[in-house]
Steps between C-alpha positions, in 0.01 A plus 500: 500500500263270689441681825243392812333790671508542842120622620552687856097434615556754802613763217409605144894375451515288212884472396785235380872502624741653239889507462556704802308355762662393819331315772180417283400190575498159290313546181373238252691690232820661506512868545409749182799594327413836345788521217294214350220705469408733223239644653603518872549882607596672839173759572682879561466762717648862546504586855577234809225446705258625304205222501229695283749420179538154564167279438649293833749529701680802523816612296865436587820600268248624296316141482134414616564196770276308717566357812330206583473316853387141420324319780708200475814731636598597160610810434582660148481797309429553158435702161132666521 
């Protein structure tokens, strides 16, 4: 899937919108859809809030997520 990344330049964020994003923004491309992916995985965790097992973010229902505050308004959250 052709996919634009979005380069935050007041963060190290660099991310695309996938399936689930709400309030994202207009993108050149539409958003990721993971079941087309063979390789796309959700990073896991084993205890909420835990940060140190999550390489960013921190984990949620036993999921690493990032939360990222765009500087055009945006907000979104996303797989680490």
């Amino acid at each position: 899937q052709r996919q634009t990344a979005v380069v935050d330049t007041g963060t190290s964020a660099t991310a695309f919108p996938c399936s689930e994003c709400q309030n994202c923004g207009q993108h050149t491309d539409p958003p990721f859809d993971e079941s087309k992916s063979q390789s796309f995985h959700v990073p896991s965790c084993k205890k909420d809030g835990d940060k140190r097992s999550c390489a960013f973010g921190s984990c949620a229902d036993q999921k690493c997520v990032v939360a990222h505050n765009f500087g055009s308004g945006n907000d979104a959250s996303s797989w680490a």
